[in-house]
N, CA, C and O atoms as a DFTB+ gen file, in Angstrom:
724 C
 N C O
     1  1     156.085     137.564     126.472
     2  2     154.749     137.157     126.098
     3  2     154.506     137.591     124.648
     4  3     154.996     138.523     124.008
     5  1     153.715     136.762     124.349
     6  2     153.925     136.946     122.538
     7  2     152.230     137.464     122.067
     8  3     151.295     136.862     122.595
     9  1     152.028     138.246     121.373
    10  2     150.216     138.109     120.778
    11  2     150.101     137.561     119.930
    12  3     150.888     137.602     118.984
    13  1     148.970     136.788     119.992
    14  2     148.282     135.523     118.867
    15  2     146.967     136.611     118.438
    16  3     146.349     137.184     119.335
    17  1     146.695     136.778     117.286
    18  2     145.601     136.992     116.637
    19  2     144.766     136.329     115.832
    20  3     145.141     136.135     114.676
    21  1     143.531     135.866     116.237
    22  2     143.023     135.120     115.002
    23  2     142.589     135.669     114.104
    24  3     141.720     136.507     114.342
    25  1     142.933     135.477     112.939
    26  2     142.397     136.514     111.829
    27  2     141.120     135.851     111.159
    28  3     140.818     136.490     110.150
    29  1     140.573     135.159     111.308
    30  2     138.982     134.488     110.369
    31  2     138.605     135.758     109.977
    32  3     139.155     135.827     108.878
    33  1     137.981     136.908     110.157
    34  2     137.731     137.878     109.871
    35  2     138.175     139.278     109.095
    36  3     137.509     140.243     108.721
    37  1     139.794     138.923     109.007
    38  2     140.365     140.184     109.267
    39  2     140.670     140.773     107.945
    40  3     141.191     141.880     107.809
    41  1     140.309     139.953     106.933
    42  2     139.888     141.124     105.640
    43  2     138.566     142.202     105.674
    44  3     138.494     143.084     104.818
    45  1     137.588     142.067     106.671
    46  2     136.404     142.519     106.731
    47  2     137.192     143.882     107.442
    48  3     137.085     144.953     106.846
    49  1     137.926     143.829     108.628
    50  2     138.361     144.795     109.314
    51  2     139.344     145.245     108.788
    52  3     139.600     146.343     109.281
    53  1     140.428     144.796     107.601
    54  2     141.240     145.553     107.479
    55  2     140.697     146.357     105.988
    56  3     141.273     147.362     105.573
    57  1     139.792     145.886     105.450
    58  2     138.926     147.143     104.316
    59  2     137.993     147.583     105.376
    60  3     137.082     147.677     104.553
    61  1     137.505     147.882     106.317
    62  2     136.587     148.964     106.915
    63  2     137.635     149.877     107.103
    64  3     137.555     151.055     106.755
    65  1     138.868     149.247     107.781
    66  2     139.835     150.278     108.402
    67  2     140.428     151.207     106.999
    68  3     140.949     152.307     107.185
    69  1     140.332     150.833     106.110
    70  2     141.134     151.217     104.300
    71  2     142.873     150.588     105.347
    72  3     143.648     151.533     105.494
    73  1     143.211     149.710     105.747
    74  2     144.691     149.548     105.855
    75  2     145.073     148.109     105.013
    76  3     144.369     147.411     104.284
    77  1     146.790     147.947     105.524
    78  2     146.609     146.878     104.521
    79  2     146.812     145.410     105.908
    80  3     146.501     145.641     107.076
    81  1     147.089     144.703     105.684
    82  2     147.064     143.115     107.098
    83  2     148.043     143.837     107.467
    84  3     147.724     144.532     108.432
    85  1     149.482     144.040     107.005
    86  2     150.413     144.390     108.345
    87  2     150.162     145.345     108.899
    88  3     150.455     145.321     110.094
    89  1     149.454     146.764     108.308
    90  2     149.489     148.181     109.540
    91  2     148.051     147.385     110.497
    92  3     147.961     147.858     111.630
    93  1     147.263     146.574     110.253
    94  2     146.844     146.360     111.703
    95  2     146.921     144.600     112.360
    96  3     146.233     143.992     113.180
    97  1     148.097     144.234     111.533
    98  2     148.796     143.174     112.707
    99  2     150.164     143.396     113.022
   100  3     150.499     143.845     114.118
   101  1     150.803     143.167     112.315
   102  2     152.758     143.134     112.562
   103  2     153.613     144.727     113.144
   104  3     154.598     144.962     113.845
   105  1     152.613     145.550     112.413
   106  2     152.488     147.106     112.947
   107  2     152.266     147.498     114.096
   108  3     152.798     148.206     114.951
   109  1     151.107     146.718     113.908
   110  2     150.229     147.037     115.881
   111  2     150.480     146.240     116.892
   112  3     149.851     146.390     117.939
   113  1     151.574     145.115     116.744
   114  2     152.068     144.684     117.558
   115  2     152.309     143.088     117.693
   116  3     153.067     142.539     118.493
   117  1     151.362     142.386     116.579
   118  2     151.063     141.320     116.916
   119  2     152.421     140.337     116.442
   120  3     153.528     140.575     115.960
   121  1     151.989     139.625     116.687
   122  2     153.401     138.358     116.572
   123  2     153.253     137.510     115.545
   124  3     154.022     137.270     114.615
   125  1     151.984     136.992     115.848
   126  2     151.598     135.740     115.192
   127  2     150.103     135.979     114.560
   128  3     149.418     136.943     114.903
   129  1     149.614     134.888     113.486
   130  2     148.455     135.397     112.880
   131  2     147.986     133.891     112.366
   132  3     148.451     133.126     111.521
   133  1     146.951     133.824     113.186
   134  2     146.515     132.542     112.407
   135  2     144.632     132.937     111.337
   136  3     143.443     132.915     111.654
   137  1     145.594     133.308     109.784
   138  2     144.716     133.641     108.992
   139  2     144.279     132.802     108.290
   140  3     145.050     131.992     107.774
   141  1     142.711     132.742     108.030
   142  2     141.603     131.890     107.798
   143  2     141.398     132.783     106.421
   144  3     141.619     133.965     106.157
   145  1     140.935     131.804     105.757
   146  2     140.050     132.369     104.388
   147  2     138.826     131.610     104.278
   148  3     138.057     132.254     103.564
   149  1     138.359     130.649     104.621
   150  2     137.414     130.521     104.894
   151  2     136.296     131.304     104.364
   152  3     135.780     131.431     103.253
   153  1     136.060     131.869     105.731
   154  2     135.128     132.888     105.701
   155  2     135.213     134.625     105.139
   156  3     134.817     135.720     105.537
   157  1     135.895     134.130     104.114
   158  2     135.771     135.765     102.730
   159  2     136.348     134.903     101.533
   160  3     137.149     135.401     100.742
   161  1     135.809     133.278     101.404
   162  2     135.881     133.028      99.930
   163  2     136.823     131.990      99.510
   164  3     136.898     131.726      98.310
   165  1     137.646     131.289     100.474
   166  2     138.241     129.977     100.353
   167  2     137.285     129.241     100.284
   168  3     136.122     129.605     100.109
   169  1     137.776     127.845     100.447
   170  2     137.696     126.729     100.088
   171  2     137.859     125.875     101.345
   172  3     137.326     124.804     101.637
   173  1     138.687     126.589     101.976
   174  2     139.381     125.869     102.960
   175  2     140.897     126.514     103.130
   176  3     141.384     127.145     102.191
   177  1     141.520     126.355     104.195
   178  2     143.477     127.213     104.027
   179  2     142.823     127.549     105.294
   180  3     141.631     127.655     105.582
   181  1     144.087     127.714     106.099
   182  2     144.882     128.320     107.030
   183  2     146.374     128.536     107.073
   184  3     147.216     127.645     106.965
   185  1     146.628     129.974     107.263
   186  2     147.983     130.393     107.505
   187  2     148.582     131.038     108.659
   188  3     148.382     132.208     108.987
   189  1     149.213     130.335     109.160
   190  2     149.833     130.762     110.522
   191  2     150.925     131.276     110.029
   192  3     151.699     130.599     109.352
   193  1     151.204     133.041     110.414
   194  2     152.852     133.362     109.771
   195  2     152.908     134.710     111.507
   196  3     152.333     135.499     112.258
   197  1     154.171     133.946     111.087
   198  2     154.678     134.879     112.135
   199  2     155.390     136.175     111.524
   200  3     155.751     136.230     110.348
   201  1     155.563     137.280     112.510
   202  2     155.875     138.153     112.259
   203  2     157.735     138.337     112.098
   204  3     158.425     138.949     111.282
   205  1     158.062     137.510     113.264
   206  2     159.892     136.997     113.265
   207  2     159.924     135.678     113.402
   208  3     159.756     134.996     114.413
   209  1     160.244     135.251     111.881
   210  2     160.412     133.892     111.986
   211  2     161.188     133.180     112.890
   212  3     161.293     131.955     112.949
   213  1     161.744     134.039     113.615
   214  2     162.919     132.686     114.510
   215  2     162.047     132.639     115.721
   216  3     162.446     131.957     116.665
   217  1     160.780     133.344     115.834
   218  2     159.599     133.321     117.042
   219  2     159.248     131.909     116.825
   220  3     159.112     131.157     117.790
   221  1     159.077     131.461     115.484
   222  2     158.120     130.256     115.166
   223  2     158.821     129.113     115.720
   224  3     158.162     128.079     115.613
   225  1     160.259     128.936     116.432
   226  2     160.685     127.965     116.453
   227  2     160.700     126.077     116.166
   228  3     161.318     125.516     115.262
   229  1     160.184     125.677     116.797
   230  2     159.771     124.054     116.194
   231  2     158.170     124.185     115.731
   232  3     157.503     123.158     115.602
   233  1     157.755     125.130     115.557
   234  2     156.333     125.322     114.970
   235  2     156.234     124.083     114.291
   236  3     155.813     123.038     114.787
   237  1     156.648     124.248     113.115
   238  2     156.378     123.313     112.063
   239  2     156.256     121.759     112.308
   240  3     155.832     120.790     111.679
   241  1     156.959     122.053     113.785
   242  2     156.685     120.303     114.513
   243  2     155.658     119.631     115.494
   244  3     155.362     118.470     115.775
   245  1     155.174     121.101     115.959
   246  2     154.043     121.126     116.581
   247  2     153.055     121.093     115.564
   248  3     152.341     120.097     115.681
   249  1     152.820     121.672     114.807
   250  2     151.328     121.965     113.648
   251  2     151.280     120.195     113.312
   252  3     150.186     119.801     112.910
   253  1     152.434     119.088     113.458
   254  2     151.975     118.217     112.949
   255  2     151.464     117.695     114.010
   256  3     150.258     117.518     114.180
   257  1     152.687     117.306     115.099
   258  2     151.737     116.989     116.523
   259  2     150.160     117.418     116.449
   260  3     149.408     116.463     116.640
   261  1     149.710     118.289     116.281
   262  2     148.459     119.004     116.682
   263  2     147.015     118.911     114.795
   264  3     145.979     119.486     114.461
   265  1     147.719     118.088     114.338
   266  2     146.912     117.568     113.498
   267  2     146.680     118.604     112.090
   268  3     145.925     118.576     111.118
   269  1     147.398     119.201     112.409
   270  2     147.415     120.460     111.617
   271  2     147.818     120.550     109.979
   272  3     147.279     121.446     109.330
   273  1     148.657     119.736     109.377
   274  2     149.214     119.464     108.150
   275  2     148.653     118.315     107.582
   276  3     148.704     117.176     108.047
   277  1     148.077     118.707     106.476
   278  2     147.444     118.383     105.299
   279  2     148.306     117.364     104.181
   280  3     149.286     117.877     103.642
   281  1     148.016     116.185     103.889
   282  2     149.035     115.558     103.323
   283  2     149.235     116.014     101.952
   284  3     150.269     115.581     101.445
   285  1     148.388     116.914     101.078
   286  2     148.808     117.706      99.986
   287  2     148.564     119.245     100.329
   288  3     147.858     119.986      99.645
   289  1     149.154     119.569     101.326
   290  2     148.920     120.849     102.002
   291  2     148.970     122.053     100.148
   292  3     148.202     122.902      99.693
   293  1     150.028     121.566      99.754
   294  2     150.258     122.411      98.661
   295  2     149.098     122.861      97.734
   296  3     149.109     123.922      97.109
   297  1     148.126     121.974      97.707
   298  2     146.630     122.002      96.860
   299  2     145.961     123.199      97.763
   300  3     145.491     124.214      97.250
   301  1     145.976     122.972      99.034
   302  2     145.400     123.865     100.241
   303  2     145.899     125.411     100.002
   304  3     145.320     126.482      99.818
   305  1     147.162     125.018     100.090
   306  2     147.681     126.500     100.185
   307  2     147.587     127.235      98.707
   308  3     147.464     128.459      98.758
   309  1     147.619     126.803      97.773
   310  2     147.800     127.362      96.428
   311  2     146.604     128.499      96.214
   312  3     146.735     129.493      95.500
   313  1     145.651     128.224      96.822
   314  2     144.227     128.758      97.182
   315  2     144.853     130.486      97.486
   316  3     144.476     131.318      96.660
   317  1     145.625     130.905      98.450
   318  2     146.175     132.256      99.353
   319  2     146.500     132.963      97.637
   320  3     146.075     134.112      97.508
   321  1     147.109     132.431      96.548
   322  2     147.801     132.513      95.409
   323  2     146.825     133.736      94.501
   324  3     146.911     134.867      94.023
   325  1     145.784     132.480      94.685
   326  2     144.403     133.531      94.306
   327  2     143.502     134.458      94.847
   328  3     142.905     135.306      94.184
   329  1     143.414     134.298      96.004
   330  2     142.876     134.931      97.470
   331  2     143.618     136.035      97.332
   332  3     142.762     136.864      97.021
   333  1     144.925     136.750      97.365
   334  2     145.650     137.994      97.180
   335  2     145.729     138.399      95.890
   336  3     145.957     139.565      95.566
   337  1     145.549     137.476      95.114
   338  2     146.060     137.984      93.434
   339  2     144.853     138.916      92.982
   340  3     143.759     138.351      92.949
   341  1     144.885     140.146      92.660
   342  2     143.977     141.146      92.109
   343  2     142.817     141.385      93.104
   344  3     141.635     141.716      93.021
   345  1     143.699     141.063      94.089
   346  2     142.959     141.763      95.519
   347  2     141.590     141.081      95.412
   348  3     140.679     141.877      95.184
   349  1     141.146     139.493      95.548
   350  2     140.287     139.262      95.485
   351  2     139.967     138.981      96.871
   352  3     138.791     138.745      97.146
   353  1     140.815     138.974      97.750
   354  2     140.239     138.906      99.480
   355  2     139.857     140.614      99.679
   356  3     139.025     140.712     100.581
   357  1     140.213     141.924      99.117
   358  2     139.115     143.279      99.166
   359  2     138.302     142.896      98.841
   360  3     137.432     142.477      99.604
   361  1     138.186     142.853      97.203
   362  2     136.768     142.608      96.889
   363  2     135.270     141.244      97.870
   364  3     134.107     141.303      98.269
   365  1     136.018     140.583      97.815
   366  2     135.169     139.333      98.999
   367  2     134.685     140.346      99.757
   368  3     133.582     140.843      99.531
   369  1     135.792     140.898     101.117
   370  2     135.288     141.571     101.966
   371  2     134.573     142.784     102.054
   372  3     133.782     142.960     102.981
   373  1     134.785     143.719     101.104
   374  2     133.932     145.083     100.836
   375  2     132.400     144.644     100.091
   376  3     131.529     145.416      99.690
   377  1     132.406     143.207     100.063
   378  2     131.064     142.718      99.456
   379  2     130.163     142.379     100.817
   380  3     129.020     142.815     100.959
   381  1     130.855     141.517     101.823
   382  2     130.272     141.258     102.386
   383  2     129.775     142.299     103.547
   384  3     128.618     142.354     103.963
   385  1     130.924     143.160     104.019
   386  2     130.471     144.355     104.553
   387  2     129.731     145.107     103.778
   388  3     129.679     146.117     104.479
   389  1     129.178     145.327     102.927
   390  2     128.000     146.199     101.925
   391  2     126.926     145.251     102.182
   392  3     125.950     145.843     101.720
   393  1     126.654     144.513     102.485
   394  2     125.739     143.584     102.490
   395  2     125.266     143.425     103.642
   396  3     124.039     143.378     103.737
   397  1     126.234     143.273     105.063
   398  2     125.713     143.280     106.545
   399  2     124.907     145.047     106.615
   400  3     123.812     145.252     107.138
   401  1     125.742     146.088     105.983
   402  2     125.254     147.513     105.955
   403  2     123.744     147.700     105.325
   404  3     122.930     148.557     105.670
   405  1     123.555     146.601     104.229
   406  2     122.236     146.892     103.567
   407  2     121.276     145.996     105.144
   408  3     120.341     146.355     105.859
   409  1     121.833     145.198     105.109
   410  2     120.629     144.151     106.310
   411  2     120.828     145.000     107.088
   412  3     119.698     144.977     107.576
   413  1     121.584     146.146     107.918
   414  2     121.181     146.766     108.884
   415  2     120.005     148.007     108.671
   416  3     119.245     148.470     109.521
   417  1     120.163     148.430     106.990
   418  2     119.855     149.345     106.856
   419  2     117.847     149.133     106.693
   420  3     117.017     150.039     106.775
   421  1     117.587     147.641     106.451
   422  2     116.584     147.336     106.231
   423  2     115.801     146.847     107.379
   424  3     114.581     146.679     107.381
   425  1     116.869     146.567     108.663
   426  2     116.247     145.749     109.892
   427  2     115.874     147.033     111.215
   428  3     114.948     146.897     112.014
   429  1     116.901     148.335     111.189
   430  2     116.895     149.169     112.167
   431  2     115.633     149.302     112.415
   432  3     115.262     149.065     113.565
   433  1     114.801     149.651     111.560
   434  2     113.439     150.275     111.624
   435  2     112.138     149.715     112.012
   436  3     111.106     150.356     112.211
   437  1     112.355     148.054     112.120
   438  2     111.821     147.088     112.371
   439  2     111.339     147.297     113.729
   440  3     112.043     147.532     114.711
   441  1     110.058     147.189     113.691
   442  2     109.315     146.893     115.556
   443  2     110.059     145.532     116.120
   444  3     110.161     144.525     115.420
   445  1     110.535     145.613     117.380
   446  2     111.040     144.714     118.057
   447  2     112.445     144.210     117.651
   448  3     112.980     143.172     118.041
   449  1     113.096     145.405     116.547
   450  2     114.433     145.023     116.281
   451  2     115.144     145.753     116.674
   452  3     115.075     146.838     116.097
   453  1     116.291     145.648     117.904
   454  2     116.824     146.518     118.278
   455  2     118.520     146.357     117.926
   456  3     119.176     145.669     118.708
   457  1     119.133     146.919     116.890
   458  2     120.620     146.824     116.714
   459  2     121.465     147.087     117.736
   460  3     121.570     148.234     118.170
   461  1     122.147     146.085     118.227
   462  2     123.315     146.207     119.961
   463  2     124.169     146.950     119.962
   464  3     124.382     147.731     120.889
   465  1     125.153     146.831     118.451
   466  2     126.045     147.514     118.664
   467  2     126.195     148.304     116.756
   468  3     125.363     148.151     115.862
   469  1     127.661     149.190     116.660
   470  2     127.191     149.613     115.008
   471  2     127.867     148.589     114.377
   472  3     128.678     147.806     114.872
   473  1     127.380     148.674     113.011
   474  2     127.788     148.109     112.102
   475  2     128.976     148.246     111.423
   476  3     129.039     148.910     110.389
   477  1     129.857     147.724     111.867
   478  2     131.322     148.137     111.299
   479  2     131.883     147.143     110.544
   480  3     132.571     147.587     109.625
   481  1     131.813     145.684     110.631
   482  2     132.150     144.835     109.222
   483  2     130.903     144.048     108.811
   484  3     129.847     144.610     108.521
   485  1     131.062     142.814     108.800
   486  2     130.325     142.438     108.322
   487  2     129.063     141.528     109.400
   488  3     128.556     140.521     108.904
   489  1     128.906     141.684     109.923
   490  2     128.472     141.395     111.130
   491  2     127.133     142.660     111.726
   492  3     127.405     143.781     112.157
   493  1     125.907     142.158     111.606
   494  2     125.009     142.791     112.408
   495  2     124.536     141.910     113.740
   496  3     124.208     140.726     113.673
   497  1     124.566     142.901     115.274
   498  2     124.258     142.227     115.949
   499  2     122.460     142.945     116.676
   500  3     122.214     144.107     117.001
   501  1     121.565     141.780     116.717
   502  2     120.107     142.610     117.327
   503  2     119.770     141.818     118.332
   504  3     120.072     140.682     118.699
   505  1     118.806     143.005     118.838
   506  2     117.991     141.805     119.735
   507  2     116.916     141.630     119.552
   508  3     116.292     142.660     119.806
   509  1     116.168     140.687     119.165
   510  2     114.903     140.302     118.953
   511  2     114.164     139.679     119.414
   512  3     114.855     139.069     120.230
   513  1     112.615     139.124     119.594
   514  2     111.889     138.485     120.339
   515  2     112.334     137.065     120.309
   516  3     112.204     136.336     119.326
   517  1     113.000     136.627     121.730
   518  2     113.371     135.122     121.792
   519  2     112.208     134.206     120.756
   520  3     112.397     133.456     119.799
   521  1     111.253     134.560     121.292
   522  2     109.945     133.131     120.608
   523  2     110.244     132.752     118.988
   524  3     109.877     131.641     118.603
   525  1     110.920     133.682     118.019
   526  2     111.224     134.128     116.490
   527  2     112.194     133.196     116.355
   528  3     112.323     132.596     115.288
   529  1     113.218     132.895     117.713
   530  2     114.628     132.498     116.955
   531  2     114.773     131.740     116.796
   532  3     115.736     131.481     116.074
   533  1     114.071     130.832     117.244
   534  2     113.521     129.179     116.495
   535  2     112.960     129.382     114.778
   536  3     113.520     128.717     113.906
   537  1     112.632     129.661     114.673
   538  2     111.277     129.987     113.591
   539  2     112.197     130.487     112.656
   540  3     112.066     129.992     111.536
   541  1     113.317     131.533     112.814
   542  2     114.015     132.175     111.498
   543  2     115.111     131.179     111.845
   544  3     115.318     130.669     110.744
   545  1     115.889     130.625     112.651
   546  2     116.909     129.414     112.231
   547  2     116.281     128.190     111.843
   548  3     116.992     127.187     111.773
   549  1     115.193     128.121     111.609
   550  2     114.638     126.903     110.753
   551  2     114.595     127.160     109.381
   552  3     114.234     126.286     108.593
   553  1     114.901     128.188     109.052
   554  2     115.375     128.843     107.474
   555  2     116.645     129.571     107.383
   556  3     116.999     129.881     106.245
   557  1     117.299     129.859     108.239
   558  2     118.375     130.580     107.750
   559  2     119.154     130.480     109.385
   560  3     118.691     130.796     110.481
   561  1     120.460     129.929     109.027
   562  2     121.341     129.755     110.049
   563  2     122.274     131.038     110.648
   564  3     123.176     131.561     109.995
   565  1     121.951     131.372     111.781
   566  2     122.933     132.251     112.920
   567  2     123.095     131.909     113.855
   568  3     123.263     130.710     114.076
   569  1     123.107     132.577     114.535
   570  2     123.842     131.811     116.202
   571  2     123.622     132.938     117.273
   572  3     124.148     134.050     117.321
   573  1     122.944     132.513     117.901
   574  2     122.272     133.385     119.030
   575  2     123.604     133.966     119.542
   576  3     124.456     133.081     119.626
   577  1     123.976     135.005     119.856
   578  2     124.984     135.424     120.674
   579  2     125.014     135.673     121.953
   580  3     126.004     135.309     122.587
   581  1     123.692     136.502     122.765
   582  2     123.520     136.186     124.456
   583  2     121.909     135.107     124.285
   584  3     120.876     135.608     123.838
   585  1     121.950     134.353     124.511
   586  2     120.866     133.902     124.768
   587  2     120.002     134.547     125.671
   588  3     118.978     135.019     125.179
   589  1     120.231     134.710     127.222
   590  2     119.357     135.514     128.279
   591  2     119.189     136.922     127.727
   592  3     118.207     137.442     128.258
   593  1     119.673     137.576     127.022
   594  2     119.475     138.684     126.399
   595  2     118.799     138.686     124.735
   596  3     118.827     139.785     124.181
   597  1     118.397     137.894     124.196
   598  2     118.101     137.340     123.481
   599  2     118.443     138.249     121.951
   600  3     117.665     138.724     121.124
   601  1     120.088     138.234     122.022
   602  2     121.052     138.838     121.498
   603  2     120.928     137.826     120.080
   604  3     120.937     136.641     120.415
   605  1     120.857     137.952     119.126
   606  2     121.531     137.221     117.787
   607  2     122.628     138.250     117.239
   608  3     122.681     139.456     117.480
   609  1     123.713     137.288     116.237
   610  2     124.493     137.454     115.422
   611  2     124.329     137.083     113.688
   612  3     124.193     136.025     113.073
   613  1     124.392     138.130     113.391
   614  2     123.797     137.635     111.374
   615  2     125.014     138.478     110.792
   616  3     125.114     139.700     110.902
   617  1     125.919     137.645     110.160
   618  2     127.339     137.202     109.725
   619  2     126.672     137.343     108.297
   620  3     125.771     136.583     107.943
   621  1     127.230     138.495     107.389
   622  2     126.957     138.195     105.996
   623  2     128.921     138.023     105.406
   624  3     130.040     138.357     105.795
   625  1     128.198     137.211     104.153
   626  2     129.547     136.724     103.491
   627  2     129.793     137.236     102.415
   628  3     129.153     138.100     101.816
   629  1     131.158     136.483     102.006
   630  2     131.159     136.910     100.507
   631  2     130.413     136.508      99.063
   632  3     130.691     136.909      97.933
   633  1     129.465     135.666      99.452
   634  2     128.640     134.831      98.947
   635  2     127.243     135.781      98.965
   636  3     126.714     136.120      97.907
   637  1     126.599     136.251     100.542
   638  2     125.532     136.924     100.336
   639  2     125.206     137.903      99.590
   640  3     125.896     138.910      99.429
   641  1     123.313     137.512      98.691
   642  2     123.154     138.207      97.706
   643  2     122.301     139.382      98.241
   644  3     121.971     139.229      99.417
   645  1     121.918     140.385      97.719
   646  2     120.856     141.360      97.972
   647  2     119.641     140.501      98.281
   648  3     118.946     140.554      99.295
   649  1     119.483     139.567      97.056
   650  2     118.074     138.645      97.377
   651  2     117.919     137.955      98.739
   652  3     116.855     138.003      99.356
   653  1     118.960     137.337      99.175
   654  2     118.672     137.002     100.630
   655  2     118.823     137.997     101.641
   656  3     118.806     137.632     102.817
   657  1     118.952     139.061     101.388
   658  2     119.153     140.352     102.583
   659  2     117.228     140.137     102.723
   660  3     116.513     139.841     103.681
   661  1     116.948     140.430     101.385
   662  2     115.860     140.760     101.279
   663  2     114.641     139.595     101.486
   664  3     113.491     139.964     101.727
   665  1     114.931     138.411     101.393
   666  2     114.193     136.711     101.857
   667  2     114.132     136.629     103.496
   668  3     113.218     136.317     104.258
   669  1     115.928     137.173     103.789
   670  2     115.492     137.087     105.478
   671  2     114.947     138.391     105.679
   672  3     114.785     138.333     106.898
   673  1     114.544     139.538     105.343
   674  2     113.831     140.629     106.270
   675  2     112.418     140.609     106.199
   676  3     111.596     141.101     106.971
   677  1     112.264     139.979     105.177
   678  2     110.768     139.515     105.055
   679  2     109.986     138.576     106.098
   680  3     108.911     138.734     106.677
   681  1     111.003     137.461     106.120
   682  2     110.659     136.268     107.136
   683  2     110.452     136.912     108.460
   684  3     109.626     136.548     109.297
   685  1     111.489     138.148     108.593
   686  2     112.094     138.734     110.534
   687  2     110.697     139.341     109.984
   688  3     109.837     138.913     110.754
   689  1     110.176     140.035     109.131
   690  2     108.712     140.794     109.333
   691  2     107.642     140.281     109.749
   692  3     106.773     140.943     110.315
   693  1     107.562     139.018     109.522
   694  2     106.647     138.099     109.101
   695  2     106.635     137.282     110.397
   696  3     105.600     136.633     110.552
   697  1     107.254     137.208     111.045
   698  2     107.777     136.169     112.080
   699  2     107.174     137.277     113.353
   700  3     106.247     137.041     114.128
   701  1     107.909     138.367     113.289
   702  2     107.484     139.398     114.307
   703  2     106.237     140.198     114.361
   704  3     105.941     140.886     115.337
   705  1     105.529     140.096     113.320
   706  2     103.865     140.283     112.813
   707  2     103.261     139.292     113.596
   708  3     102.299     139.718     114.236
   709  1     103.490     138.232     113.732
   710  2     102.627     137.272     113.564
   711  2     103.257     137.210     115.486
   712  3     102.216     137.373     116.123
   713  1     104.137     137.092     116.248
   714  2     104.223     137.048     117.782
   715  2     103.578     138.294     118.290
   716  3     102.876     138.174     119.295
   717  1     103.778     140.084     117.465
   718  2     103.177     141.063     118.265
   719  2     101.490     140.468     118.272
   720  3     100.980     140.589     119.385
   721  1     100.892     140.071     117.583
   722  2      99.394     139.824     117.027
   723  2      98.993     138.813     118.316
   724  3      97.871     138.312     118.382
C-alpha cells in the first residue's frame, strides 16, 4: 500500500513546522505528492513526484487518460522554477500564516466568536452565529465547514493584506452587533 498526500497546502505546514517538503513527506513516509501551488502564489501547476520513481510506473499514461496534461504543460510547469527560486513558496507561506495569526488575533475576543481549533497555518476555524453567514459571504468568500455546528473556515493567502484582515473584522463586528440587538 502506497501513501498519497495532497499537498495544496503544504508550504503553510512545512514553514510552521521550520522543515524543508522532504523531512515532512519522503522522510515521513509518504510515496507520492500531488503538489499544488495554487494556493501560496501560482498561477496554476500541479506536480505529482514520487518519492521512487519506478513506483510511478505507467503514470505518465494515466495523467493523460485522466485529463491531466496540458498541451504546453512546459509554460505550466516553468512557474515551480520561480515558486522555489529564492524561496519564494517560504515567503508566500510565512505571509499568509502571519495573516490567518493577525485575523485570529483580532477575532478571539469577539462576542459570539468562538475559535474551534489553534491556529497553526494559515487557516482560522470559528463558530459563529449561523444568521451572519449569509451576510459576510455576500462580501467575502469562505466556506462553512460544519454547517449544523455552524463551524466556518477563513483561509488567508498569499495575497491577503492587513487591510482586509481588518475590512472583514469590521463587517464580523458589525454583522454580530446588529443579530445580538
Amino acid at each position: 500500500m502506497f501513501l498519497h498526500l495532497d499537498g495544496a497546502r503544504i508550504a503553510n505546514a512545512a514553514v510552521t513546522l521550520d522543515k524543508s517538503f522532504k523531512e515532512i513527506t519522503f522522510d515521513a513516509g509518504v510515496d507520492v505528492i500531488s503538489f499544488g501551488g495554487t494556493k501560496n502564489g501560482m498561477l496554476m501547476g500541479e506536480a505529482v513526484v514520487f518519492a521512487d520513481g519506478n513506483v510511478a510506473g505507467d503514470f505518465e499514461y494515466y495523467r493523460k487518460q485522466a485529463m491531466q496534461l496540458a498541451s504546453k504543460m512546459r509554460f505550466i510547469s516553468v512557474q515551480f522554477l520561480a515558486y522555489f527560486e529564492n524561496d519564494l513558496w517560504q515567503k508566500n507561506a510565512r505571509h499568509a500564516n502571519r495573516m490567518a495569526q493577525l485575523l485570529y488575533e483580532k477575532v478571539k475576543d469577539v462576542p459570539e466568536v468562538e475559535i474551534i481549533y489553534p491556529v497553526q497555518t494559515n487557516g482560522v476555524f470559528a463558530r459563529i452565529p449561523k444568521e451572519i453567514i449569509p451576510k459576510l459571504q455576500s462580501e467575502i468568500f469562505f466556506y462553512v465547514f460544519d454547517e449544523q455546528e455552524s463551524i466556518v473556515r477563513w483561509m488567508c493567502s498569499f495575497d491577503t493584506t492587513e487591510e482586509d484582515i481588518e475590512n472583514f473584522v469590521a463587517l464580523l463586528k458589525k454583522e454580530i452587533e446588529k443579530a445580538i440587538v
